[in-house]
mmCIF entry with sequence, helices, sheets and N, C-alpha, C, O atoms, coordinates in Angstrom:
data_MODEL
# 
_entry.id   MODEL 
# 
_entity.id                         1 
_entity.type                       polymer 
_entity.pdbx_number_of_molecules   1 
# 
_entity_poly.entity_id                      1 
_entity_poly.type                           'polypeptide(L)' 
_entity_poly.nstd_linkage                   no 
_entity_poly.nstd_monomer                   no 
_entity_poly.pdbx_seq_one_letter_code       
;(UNK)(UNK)(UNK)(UNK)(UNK)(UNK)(UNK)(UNK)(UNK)(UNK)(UNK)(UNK)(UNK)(UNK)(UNK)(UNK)
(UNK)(UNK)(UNK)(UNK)(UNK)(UNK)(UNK)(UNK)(UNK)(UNK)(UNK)(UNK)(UNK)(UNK)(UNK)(UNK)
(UNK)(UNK)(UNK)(UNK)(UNK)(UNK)(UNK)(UNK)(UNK)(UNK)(UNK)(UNK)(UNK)(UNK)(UNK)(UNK)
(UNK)(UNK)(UNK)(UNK)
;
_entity_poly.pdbx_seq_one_letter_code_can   XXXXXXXXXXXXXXXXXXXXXXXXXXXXXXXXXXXXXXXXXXXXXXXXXXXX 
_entity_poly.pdbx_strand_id                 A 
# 
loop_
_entity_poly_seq.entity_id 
_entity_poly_seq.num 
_entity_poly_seq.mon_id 
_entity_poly_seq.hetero 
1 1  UNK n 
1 2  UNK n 
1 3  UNK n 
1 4  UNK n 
1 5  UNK n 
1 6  UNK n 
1 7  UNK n 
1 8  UNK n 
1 9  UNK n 
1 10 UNK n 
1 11 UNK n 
1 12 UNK n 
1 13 UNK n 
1 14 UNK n 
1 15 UNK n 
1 16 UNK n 
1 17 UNK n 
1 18 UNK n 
1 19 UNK n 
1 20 UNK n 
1 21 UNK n 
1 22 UNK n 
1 23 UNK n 
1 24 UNK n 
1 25 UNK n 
1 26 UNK n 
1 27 UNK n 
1 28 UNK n 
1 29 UNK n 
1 30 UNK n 
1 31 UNK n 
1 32 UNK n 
1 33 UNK n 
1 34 UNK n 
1 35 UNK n 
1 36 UNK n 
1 37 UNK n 
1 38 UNK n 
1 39 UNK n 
1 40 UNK n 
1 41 UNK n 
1 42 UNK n 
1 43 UNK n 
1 44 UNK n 
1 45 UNK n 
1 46 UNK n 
1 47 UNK n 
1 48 UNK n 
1 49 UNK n 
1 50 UNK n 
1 51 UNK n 
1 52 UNK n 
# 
_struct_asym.id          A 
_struct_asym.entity_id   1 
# 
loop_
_struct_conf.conf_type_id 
_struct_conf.id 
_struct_conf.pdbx_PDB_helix_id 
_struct_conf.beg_label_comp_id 
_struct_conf.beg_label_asym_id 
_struct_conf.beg_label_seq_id 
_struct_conf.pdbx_beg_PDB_ins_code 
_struct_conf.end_label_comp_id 
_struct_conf.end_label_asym_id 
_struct_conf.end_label_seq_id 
_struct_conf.pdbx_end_PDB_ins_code 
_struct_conf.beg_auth_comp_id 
_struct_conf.beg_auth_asym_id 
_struct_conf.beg_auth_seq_id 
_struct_conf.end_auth_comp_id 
_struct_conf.end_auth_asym_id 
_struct_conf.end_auth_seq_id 
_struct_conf.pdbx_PDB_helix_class 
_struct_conf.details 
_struct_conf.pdbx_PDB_helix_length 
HELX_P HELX_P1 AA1 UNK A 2  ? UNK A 4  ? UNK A 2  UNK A 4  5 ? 3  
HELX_P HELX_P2 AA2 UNK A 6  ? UNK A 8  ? UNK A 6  UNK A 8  5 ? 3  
HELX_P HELX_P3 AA3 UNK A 9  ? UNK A 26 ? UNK A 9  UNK A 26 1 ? 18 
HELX_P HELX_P4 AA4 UNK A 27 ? UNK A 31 ? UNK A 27 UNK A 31 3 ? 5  
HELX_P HELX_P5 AA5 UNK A 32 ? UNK A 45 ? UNK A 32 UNK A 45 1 ? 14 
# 
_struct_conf_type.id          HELX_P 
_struct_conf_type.criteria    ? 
_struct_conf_type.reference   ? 
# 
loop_
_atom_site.group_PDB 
_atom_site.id 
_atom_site.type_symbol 
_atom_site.label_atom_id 
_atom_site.label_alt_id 
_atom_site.label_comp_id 
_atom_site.label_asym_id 
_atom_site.label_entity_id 
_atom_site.label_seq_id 
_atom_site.pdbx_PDB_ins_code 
_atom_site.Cartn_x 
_atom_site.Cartn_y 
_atom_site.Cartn_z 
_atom_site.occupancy 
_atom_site.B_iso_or_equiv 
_atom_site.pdbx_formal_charge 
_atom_site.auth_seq_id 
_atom_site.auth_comp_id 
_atom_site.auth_asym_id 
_atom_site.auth_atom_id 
_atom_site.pdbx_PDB_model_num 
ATOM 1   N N  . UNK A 1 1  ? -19.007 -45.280 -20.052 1.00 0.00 ? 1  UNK A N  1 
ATOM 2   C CA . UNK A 1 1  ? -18.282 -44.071 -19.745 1.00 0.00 ? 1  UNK A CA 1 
ATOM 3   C C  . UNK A 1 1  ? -18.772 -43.545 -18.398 1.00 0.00 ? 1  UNK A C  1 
ATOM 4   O O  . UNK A 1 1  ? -19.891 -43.062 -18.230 1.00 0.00 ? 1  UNK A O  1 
ATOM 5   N N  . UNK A 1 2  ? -17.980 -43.658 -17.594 1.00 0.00 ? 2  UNK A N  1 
ATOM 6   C CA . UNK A 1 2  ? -18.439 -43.030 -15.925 1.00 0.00 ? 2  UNK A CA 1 
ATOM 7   C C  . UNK A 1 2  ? -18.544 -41.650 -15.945 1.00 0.00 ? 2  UNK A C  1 
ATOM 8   O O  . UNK A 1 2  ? -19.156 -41.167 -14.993 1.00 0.00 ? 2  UNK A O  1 
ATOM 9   N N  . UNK A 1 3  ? -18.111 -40.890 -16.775 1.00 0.00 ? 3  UNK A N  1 
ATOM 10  C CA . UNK A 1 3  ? -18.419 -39.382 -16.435 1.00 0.00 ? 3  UNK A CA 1 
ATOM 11  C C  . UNK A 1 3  ? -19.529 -39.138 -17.090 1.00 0.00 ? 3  UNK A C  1 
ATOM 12  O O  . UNK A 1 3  ? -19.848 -37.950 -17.134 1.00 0.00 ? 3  UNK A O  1 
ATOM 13  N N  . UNK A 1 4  ? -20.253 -39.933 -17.639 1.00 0.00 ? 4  UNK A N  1 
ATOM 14  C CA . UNK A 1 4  ? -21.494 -39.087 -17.761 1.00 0.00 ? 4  UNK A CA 1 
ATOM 15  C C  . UNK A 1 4  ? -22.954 -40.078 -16.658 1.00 0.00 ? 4  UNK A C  1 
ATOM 16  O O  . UNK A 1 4  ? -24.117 -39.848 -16.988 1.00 0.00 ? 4  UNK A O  1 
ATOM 17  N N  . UNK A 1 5  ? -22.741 -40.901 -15.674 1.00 0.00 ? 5  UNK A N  1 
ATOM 18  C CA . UNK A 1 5  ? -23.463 -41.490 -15.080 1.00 0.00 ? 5  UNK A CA 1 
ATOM 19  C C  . UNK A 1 5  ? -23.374 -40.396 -13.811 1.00 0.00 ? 5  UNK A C  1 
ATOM 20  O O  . UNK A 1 5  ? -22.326 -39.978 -13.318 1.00 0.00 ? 5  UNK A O  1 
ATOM 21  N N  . UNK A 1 6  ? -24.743 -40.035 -13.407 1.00 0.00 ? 6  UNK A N  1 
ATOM 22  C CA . UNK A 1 6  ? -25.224 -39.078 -12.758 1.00 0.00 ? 6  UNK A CA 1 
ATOM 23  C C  . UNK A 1 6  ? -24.201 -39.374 -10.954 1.00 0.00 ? 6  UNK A C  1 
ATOM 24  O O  . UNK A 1 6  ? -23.665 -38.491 -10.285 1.00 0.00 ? 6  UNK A O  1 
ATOM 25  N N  . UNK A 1 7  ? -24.250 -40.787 -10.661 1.00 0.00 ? 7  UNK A N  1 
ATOM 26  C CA . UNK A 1 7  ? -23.646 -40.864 -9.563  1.00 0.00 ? 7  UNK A CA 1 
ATOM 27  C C  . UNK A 1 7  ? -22.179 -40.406 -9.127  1.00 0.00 ? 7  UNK A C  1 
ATOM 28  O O  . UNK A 1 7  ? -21.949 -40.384 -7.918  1.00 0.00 ? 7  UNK A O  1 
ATOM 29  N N  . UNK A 1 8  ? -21.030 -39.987 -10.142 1.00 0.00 ? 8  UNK A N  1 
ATOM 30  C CA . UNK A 1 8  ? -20.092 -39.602 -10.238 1.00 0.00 ? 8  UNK A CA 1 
ATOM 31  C C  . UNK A 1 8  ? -20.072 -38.289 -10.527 1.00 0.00 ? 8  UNK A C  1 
ATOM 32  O O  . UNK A 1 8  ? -18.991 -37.712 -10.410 1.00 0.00 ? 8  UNK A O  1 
ATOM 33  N N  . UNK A 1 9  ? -21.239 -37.540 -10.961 1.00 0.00 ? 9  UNK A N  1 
ATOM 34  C CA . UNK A 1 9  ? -21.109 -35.868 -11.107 1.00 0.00 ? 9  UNK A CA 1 
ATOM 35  C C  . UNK A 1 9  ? -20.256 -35.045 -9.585  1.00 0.00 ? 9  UNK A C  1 
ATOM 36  O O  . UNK A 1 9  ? -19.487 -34.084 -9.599  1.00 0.00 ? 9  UNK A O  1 
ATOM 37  N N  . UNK A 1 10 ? -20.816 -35.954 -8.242  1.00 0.00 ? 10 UNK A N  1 
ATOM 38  C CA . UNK A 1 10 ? -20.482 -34.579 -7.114  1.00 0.00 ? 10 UNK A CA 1 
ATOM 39  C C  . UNK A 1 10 ? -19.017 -35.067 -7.174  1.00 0.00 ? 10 UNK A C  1 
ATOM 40  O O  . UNK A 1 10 ? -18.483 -33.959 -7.236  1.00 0.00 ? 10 UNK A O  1 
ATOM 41  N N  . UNK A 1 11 ? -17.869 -36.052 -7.203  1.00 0.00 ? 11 UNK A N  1 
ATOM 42  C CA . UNK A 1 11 ? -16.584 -36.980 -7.027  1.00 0.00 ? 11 UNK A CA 1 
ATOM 43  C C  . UNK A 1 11 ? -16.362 -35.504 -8.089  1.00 0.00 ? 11 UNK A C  1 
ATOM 44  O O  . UNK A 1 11 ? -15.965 -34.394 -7.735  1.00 0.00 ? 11 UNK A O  1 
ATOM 45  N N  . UNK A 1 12 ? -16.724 -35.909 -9.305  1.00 0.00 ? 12 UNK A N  1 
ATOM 46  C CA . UNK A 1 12 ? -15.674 -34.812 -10.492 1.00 0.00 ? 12 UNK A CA 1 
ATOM 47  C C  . UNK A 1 12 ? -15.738 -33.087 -10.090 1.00 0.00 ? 12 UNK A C  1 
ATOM 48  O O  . UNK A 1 12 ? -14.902 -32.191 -10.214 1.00 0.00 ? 12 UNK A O  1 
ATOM 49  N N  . UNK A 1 13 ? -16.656 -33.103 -9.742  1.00 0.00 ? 13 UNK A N  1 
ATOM 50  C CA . UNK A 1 13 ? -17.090 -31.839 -9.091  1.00 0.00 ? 13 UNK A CA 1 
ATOM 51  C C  . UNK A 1 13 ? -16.357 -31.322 -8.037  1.00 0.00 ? 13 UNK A C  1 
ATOM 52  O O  . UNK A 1 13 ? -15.876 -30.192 -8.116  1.00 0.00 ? 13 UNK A O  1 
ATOM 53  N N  . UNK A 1 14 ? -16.210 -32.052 -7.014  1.00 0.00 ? 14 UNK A N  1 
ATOM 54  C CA . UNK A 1 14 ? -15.374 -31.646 -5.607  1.00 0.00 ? 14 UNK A CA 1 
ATOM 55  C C  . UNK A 1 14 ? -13.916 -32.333 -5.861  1.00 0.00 ? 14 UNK A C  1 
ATOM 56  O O  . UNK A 1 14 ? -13.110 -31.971 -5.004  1.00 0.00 ? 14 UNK A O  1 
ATOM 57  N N  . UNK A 1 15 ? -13.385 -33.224 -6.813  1.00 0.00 ? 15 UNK A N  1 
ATOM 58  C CA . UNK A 1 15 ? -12.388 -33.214 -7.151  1.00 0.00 ? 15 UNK A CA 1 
ATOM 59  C C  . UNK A 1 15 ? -11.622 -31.813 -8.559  1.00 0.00 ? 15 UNK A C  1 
ATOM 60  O O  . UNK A 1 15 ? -10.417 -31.748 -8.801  1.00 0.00 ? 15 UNK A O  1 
ATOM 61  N N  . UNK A 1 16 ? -12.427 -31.120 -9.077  1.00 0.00 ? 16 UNK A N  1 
ATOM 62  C CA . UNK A 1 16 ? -12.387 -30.480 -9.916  1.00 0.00 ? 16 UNK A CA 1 
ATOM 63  C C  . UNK A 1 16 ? -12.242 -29.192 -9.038  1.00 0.00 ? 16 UNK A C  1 
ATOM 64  O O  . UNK A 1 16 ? -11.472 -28.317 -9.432  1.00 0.00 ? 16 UNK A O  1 
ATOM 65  N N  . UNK A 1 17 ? -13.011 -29.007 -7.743  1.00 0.00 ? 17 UNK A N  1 
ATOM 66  C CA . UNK A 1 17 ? -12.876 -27.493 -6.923  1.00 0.00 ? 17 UNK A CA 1 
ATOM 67  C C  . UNK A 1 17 ? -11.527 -27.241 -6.268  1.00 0.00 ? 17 UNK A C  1 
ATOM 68  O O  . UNK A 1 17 ? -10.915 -26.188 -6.089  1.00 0.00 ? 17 UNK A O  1 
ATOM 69  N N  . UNK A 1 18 ? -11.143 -28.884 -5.867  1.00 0.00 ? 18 UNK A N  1 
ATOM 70  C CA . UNK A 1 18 ? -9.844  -29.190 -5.204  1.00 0.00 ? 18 UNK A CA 1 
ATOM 71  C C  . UNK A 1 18 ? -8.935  -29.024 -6.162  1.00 0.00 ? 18 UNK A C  1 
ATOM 72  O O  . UNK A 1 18 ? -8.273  -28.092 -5.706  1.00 0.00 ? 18 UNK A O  1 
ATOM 73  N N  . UNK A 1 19 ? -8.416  -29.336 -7.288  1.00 0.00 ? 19 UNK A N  1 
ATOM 74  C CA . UNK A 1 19 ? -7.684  -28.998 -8.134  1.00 0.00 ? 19 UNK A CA 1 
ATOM 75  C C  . UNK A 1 19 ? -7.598  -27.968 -8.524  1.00 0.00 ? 19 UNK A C  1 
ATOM 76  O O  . UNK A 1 19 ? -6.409  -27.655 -8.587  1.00 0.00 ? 19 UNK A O  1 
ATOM 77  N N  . UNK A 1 20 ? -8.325  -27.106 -8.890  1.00 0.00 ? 20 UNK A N  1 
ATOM 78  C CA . UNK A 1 20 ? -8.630  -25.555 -9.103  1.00 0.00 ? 20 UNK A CA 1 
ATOM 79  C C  . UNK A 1 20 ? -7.987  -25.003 -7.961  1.00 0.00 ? 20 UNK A C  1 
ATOM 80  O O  . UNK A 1 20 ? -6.989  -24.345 -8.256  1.00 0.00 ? 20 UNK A O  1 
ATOM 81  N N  . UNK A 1 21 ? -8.316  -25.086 -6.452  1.00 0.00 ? 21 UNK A N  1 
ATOM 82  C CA . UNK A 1 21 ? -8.029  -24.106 -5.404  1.00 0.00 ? 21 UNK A CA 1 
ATOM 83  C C  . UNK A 1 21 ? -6.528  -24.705 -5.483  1.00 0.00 ? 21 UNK A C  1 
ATOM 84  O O  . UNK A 1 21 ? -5.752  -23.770 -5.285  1.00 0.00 ? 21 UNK A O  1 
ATOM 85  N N  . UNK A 1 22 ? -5.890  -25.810 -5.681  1.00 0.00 ? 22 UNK A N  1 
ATOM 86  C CA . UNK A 1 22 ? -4.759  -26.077 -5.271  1.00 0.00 ? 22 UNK A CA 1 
ATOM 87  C C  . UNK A 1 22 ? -3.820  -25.143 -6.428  1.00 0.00 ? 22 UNK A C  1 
ATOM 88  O O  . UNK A 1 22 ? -2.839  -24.448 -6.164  1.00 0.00 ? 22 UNK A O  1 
ATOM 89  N N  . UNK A 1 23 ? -4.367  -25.334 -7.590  1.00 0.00 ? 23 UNK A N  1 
ATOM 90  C CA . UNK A 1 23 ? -3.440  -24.429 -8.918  1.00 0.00 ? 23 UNK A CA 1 
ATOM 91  C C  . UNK A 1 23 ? -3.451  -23.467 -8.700  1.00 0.00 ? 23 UNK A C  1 
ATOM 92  O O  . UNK A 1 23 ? -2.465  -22.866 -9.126  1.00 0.00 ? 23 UNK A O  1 
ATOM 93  N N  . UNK A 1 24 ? -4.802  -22.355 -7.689  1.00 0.00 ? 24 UNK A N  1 
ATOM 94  C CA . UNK A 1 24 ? -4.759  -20.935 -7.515  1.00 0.00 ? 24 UNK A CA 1 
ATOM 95  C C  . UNK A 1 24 ? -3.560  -20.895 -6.676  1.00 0.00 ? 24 UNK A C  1 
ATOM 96  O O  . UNK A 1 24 ? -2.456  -20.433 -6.964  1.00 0.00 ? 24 UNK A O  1 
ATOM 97  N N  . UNK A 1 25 ? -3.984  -21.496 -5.503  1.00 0.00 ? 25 UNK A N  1 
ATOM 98  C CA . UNK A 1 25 ? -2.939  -21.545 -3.960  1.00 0.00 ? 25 UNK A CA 1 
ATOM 99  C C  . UNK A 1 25 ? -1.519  -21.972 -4.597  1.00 0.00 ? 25 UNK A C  1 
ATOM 100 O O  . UNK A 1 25 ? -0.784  -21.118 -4.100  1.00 0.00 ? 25 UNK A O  1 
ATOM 101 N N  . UNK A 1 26 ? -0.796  -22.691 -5.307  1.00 0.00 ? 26 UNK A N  1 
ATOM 102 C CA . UNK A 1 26 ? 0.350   -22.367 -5.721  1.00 0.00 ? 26 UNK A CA 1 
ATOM 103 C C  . UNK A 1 26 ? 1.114   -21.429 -6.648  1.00 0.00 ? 26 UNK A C  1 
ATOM 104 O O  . UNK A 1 26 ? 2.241   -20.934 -6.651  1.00 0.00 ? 26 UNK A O  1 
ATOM 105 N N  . UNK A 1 27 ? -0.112  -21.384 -7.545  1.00 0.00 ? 27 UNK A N  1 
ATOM 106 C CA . UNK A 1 27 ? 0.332   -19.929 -8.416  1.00 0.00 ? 27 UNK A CA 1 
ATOM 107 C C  . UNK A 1 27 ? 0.532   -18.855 -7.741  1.00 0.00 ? 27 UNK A C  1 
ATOM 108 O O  . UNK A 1 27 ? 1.607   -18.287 -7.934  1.00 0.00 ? 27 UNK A O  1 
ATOM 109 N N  . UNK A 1 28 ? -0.414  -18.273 -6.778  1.00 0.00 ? 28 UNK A N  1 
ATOM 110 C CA . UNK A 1 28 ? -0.202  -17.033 -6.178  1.00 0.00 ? 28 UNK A CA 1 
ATOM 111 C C  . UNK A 1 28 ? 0.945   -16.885 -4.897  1.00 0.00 ? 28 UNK A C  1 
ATOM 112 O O  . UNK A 1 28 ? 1.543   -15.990 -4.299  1.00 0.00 ? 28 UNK A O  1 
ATOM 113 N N  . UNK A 1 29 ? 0.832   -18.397 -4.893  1.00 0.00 ? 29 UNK A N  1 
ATOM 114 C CA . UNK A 1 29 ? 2.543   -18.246 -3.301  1.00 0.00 ? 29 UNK A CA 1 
ATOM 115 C C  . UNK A 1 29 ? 3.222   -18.608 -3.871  1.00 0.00 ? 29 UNK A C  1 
ATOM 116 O O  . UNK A 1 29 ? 4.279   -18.728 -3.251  1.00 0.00 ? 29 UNK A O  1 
ATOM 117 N N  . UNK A 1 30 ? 3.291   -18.979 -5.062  1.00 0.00 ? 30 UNK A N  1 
ATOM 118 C CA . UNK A 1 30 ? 4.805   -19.145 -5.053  1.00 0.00 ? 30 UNK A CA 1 
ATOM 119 C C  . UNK A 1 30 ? 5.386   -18.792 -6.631  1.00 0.00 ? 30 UNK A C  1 
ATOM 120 O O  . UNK A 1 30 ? 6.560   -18.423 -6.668  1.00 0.00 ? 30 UNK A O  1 
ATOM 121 N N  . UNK A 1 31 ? 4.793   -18.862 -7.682  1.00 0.00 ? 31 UNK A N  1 
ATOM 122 C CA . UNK A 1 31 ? 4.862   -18.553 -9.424  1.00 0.00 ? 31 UNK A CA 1 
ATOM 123 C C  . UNK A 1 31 ? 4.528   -17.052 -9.510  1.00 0.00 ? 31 UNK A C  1 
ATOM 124 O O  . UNK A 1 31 ? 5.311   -16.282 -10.067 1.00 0.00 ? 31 UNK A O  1 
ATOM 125 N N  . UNK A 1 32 ? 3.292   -16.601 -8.927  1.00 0.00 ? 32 UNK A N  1 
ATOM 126 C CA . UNK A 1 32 ? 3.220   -15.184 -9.439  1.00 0.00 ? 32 UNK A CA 1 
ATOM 127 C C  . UNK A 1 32 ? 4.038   -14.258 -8.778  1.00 0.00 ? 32 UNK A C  1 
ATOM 128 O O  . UNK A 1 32 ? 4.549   -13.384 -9.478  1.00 0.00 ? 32 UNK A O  1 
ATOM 129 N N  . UNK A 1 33 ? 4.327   -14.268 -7.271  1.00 0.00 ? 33 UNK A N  1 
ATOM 130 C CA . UNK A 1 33 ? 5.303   -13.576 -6.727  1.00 0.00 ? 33 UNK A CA 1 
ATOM 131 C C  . UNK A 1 33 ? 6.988   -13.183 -7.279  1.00 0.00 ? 33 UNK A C  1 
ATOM 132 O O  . UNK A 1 33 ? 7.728   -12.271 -6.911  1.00 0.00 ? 33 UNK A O  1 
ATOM 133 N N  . UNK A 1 34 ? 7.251   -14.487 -8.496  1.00 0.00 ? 34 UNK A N  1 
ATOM 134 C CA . UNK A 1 34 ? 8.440   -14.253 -8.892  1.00 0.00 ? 34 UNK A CA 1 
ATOM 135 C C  . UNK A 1 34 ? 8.383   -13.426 -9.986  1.00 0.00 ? 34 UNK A C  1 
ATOM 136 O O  . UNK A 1 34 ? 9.043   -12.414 -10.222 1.00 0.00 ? 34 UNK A O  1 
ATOM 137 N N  . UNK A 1 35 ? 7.359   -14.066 -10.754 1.00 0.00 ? 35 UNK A N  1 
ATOM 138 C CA . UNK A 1 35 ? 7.137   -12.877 -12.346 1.00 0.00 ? 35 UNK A CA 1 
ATOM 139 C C  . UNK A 1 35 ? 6.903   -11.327 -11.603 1.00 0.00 ? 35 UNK A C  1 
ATOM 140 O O  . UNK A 1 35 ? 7.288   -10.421 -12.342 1.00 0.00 ? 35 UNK A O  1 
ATOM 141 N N  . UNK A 1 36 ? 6.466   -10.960 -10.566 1.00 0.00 ? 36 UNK A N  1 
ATOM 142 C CA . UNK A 1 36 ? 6.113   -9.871  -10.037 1.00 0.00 ? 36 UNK A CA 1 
ATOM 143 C C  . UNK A 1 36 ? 7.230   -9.557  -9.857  1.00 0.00 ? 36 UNK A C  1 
ATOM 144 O O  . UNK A 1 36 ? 7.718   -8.760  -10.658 1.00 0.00 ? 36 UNK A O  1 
ATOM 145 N N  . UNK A 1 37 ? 8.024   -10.044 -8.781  1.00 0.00 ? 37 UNK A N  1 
ATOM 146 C CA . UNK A 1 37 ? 9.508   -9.519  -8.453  1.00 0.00 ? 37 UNK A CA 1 
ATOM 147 C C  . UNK A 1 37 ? 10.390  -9.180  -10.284 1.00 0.00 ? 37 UNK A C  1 
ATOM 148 O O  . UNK A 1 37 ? 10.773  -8.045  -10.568 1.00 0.00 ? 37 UNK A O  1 
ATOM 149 N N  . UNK A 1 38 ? 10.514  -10.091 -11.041 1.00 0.00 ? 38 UNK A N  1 
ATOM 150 C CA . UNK A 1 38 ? 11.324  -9.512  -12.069 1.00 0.00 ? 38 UNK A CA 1 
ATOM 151 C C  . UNK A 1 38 ? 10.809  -8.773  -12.646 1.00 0.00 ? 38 UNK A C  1 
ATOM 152 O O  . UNK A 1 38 ? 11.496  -8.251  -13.523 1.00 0.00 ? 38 UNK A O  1 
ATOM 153 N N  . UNK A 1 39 ? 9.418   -8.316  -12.524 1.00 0.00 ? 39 UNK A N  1 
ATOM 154 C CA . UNK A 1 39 ? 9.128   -6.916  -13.454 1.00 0.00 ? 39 UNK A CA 1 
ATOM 155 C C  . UNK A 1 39 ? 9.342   -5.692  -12.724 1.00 0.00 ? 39 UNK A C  1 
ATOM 156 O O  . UNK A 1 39 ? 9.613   -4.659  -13.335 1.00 0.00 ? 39 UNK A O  1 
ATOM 157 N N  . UNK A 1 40 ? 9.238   -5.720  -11.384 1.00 0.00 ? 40 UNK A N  1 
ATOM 158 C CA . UNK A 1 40 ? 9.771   -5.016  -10.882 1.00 0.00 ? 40 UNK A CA 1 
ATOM 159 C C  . UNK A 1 40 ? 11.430  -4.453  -11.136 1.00 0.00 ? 40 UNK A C  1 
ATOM 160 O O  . UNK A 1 40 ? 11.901  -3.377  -11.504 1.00 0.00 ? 40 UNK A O  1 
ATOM 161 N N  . UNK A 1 41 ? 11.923  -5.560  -10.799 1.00 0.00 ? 41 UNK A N  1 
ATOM 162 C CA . UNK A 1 41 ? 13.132  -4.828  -11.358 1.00 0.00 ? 41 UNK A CA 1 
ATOM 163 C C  . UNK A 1 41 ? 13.548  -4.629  -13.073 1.00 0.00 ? 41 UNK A C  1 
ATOM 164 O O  . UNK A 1 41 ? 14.352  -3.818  -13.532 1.00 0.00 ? 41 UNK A O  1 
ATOM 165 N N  . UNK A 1 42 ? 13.094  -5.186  -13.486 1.00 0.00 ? 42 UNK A N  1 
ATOM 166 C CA . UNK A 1 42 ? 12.915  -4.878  -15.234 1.00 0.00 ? 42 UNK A CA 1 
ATOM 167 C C  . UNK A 1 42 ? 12.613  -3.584  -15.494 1.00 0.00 ? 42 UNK A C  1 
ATOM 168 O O  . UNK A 1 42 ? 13.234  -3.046  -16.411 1.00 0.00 ? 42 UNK A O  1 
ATOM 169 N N  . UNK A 1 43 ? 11.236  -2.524  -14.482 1.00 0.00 ? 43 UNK A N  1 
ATOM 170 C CA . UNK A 1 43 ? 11.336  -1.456  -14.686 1.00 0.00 ? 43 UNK A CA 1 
ATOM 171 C C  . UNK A 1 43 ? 12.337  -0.679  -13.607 1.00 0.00 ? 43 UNK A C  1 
ATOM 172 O O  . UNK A 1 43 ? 12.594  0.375   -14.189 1.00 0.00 ? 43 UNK A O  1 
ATOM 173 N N  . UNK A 1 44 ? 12.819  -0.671  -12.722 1.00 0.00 ? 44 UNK A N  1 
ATOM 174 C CA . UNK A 1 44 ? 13.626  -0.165  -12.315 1.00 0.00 ? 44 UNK A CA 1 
ATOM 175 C C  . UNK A 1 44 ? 14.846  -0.425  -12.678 1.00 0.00 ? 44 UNK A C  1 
ATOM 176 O O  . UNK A 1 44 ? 15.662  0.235   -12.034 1.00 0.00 ? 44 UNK A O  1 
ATOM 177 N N  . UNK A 1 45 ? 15.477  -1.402  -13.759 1.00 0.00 ? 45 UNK A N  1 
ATOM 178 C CA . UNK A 1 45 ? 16.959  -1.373  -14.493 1.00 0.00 ? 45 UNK A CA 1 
ATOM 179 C C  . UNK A 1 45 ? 16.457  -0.421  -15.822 1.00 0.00 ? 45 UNK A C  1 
ATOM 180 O O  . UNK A 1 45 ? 17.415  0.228   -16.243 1.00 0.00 ? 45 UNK A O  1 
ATOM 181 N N  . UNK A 1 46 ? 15.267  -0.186  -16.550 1.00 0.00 ? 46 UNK A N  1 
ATOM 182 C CA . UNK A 1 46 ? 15.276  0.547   -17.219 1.00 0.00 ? 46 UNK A CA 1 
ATOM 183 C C  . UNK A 1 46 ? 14.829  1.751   -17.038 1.00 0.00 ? 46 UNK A C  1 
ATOM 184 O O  . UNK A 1 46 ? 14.580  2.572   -17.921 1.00 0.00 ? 46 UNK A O  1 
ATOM 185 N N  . UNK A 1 47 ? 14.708  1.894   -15.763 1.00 0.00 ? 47 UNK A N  1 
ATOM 186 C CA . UNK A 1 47 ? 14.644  3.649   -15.384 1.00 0.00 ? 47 UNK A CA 1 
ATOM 187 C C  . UNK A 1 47 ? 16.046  3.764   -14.785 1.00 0.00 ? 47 UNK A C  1 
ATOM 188 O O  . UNK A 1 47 ? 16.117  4.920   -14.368 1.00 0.00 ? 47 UNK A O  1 
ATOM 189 N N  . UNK A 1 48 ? 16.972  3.252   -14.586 1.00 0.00 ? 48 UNK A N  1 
ATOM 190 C CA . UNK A 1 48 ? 18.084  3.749   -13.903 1.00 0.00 ? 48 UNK A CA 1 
ATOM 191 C C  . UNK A 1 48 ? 18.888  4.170   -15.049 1.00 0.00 ? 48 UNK A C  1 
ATOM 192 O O  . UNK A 1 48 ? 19.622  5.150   -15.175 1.00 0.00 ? 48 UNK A O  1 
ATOM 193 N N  . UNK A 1 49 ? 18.441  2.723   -16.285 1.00 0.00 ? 49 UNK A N  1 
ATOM 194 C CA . UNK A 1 49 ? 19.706  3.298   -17.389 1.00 0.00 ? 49 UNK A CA 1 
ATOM 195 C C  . UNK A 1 49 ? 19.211  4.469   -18.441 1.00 0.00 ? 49 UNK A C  1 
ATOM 196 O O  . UNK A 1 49 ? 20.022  5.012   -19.192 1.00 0.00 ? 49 UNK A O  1 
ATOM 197 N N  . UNK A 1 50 ? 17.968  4.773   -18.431 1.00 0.00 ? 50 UNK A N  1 
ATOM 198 C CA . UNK A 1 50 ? 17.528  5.421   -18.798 1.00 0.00 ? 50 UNK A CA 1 
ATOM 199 C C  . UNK A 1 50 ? 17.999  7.688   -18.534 1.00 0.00 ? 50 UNK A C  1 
ATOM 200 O O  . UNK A 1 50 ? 17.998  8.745   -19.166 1.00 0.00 ? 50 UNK A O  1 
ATOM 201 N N  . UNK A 1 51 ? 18.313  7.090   -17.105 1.00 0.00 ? 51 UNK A N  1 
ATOM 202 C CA . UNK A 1 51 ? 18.712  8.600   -16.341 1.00 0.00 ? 51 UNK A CA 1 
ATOM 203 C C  . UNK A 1 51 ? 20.100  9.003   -16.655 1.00 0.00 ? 51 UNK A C  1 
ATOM 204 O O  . UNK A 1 51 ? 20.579  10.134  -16.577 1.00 0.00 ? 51 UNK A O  1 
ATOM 205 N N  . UNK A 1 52 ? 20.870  7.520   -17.149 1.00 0.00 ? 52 UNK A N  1 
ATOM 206 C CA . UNK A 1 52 ? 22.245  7.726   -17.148 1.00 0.00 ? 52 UNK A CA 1 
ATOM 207 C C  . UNK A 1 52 ? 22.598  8.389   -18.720 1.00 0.00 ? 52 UNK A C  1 
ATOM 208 O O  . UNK A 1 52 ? 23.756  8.680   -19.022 1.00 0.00 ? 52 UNK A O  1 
# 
């Protein structure tokens, strides 16, 4: 089993930081900006119908 032989710890390691920063860096440009945008308007369609 190679993942537990000491010479492959820094490979899983700096492949594991790279994967991580890449899932942050697309979640936040481009996935969380949309859930943000529809709650936004989710509360502003229910404050408009709310007034009516």
């Amino acid at each position: 089993m190679p993942q537990l032989i000491p010479f492959f710890f820094f490979n899983q390691i700096l492949f594991s930081f790279a994967v991580l920063f890449a899932i942050v860096y697309i979640f936040s440009k481009y996935i969380l900006p949309q859930f943000t945008f529809q709650q936004v308007i989710r509360l502003y369609i229910t404050k408009l119908s709310k007034k009516i």
